[in-house]
C-alpha positions, 0 to 999 in steps of 0.5 A: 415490609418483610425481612428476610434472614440473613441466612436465606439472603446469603445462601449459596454465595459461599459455595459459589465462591469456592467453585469459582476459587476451585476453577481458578487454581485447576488453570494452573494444573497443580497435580502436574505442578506438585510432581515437577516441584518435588524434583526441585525440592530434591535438587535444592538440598542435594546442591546444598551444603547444609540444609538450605532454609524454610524460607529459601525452600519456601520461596523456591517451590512458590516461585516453582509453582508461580511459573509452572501455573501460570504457563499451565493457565495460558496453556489452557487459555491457547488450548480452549478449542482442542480441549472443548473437543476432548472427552479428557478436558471438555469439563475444564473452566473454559471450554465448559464456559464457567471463566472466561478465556481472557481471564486465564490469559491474564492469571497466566501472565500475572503468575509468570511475571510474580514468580520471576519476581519471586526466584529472582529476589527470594532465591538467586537471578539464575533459578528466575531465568531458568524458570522463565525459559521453562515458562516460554519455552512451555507457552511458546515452543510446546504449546504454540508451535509443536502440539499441533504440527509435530509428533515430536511435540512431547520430546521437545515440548518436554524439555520445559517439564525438565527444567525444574531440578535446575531451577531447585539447584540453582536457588541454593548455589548460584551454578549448575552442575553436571549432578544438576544436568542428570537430574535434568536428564533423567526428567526430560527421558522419562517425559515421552513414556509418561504423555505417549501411554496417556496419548495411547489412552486418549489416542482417538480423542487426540485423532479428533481433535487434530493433534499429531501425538505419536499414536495419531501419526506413527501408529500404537506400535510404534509408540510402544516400540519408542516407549521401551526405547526411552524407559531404557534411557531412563533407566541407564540415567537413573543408575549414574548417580550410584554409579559416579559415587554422588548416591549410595547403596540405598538410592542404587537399590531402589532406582533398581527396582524402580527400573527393573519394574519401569522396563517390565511394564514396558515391555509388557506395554509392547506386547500387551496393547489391552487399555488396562495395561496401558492404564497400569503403566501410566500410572506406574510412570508418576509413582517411579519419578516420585519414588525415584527422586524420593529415594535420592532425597533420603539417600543423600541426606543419609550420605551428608 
């Protein structure tokens, strides 16, 4: 009788594993995630009077994340359809048959239902609730109702991807302030110019799927027009903060530049419809928010 080595027995189970482990974490969407957790981390020490504690930031961004990856995971397991038809996400675990749907569903509500846990406990009750909202508001409202019968399904739906510095400034105090209800502001109107340039990219694979984006319904001019509108509104927000005396100089230069180069983008957008440019600015619209909370984050704790 023959032995074999244990290394030829157990060749390829480790990879394995780990591509599945790698299917499970890109249910919850965590570069999505990492961005939206960023403007929760500046929020918590803004709303703070002292740095809050490692354990406090810890327990807030595990939260975060918890609630953000487990409606991303039930987002995946409602959407499997519309993403098997999209070149963008035909790839994705589902659609391409490498998990199972029920087994997103089931990460989705364990994650949603662990991070309430987690913020409720770990934080304060008002950031769990704040969270949930987000969570069913996501699931629900976005990606039940509004994605495949309204246009307006990323100015509404965006409201859930707002949420997140309310959720980072009510782990520390316990209350939302009007500072709090800006940083949630400016989220949500930069929302619409971020997902309507992907939908610009992605606009025929959207047409054949059947989902009314912008593009899809009112046409790519339009869209461009809408964009210009809301990166002015973006833009207008994010100078308050210097302007009320909660930031300083350095926060005000930097959300000017920030802004003077959103608004140039867009407006290039609007009269160059090229897709390269429509890629320039897609990107940009993830580098500004992360800059621009970035610089909050050094500005305040340079005031402090």
């Amino acid at each position: 009788m023959r032995i074999e080595p244990i290394d030829s027995v157990d060749v390829g189970l480790w990879p394995a594993t780990v591509a599945v482990w790698r299917d499970y974490i890109s249910l919850t969407k965590p570069r999505v995630a990492a961005l939206l957790l960023l403007t929760a981390l500046v929020a918590m020490f803004m709303a703070a009077d002292e740095s809050p504690s490692l354990l406090r930031v810890g327990l807030t961004m595990l939260g975060g994340y918890l609630a953000a990856g487990g409606a991303g995971a039930i987002n995946c397991y409602l959407d499997r359809d519309l993403d098997g038809q999209m070149e963008r996400t035909s790839q994705r675990a589902i659609p391409a048959g490498r998990l199972k749907p029920t087994h997103a569903l089931s990460l989705g509500l364990g994650l949603g239902v662990l991070s309430g846990l987690v913020l409720w406990f770990g934080t304060h009750p008002l950031a769990a609730i704040l969270a949930l909202l987000a969570f069913l508001h996501y699931v629900l409202v976005y990606t039940l109702w509004l994605k495949r019968r309204s246009s307006h399904n990323v100015t509404i739906g965006g409201l859930a991807g707002a949420v997140p510095p309310l959720v980072g400034w009510a782990a520390v105090s316990g209350t939302l302030t009007p500072v709090a209800f800006l940083l949630f502001a400016i989220v949500f109107f930069w929302t619409p110019p971020h997902f309507w340039a992907l939908a610009l990219m992605r606009r025929k694979e959207y047409a054949r799927a059947g989902v009314p984006m912008l593009p899809v319904v009112r046409g790519e001019d339009v869209t461009r027009r809408q964009i210009v509108i809301y990166v002015v509104l973006t833009v207008l927000l994010s100078v308050l903060p210097m302007l009320t005396g909660t930031l300083g100089v350095f926060y005000g230069v930097a959300a000017a530049l920030l802004g003077g180069s959103f608004l140039y983008l867009a407006v290039r957008l609007l009269n160059h419809a090229e897709a390269p440019m429509t890629r320039r600015f897609y990107f940009f619209t993830l580098l500004y928010l992360a800059l621009l909370f970035l610089a909050m984050w050094v500005d305040y704790g340079a005031v402090k």
